[in-house]
C-alpha positions as CSV (number, residue, x, y, z in Angstrom):
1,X,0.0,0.0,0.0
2,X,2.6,2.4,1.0
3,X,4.6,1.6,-1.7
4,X,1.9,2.4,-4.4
5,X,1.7,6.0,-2.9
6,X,4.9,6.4,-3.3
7,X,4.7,5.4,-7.0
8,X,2.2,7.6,-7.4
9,X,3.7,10.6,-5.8
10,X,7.0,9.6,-8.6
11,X,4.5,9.6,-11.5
12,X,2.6,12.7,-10.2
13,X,6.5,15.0,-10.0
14,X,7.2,13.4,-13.7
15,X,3.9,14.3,-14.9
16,X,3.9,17.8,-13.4
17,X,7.7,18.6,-14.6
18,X,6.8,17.1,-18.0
19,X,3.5,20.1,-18.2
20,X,5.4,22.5,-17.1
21,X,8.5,22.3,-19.6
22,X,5.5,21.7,-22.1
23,X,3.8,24.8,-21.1
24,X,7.1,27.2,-21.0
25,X,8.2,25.6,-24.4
26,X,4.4,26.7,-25.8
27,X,5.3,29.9,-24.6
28,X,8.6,30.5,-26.0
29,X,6.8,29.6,-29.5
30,X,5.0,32.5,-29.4
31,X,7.3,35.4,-32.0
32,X,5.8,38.6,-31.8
33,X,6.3,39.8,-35.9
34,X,8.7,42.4,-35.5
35,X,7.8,46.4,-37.0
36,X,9.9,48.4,-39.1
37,X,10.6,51.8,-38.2
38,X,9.1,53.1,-41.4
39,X,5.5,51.8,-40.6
40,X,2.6,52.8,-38.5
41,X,1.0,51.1,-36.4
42,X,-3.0,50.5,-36.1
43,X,-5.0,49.3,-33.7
44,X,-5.1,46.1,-35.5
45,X,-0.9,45.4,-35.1
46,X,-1.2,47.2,-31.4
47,X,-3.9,44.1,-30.8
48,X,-1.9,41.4,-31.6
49,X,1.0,42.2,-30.1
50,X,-1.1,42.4,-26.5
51,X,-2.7,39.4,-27.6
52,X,0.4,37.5,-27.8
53,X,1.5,38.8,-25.0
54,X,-1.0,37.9,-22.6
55,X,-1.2,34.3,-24.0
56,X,2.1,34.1,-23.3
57,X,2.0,35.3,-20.0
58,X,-1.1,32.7,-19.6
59,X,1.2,30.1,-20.2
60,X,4.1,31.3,-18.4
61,X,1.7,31.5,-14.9
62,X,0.4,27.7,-15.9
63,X,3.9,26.6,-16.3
64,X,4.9,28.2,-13.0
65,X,1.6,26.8,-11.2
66,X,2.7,23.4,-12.7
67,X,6.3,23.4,-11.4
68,X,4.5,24.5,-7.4
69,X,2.7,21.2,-8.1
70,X,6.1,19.3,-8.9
71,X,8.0,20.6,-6.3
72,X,4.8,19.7,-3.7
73,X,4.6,16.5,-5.0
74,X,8.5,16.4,-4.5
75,X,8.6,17.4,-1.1
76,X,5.6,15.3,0.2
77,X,7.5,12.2,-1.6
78,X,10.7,13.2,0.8
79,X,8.4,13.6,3.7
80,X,6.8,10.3,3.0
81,X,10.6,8.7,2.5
82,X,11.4,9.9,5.6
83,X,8.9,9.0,7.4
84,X,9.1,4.9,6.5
């Protein structure tokens, strides 16, 4: 019994390290196109580029959230270890 929540504690810090480098790597896809100096911008470019910004921010917080989890997980699996 014990030693099936400790597996499940392993699998739950793989998992949650395996979203959160998922997440960050989603949000370093994001490329803002970049502007010459010669052109103007609308309200249409000035959209996008908050657009892409908060969706990467979004996924930056879920990424950060996800590696809490990991290092939880992590620390409740020492405690755990400890305690046997």
């Amino acid at each position: 019994m014990f030693t099936a929540i400790l597996l499940a504690f392993d699998l739950a810090i793989a998992i949650s390290a395996l979203a959160s480098g998922w997440l960050w790597w989603l949000a370093s896809r994001q490329r803002i196109r970049r502007i010459s100096r010669h052109e103007e911008l609308d309200a249409a470019d000035l959209n996008r580029i908050v657009t892409a910004l908060n969706r990467t921010q979004i996924l930056n917080s879920r990424a950060a959230l996800t590696t809490a989890a990991a290092a939880v997980f992590a620390v409740i699996r020492l405690l755990l270890n400890y305690l046997a």
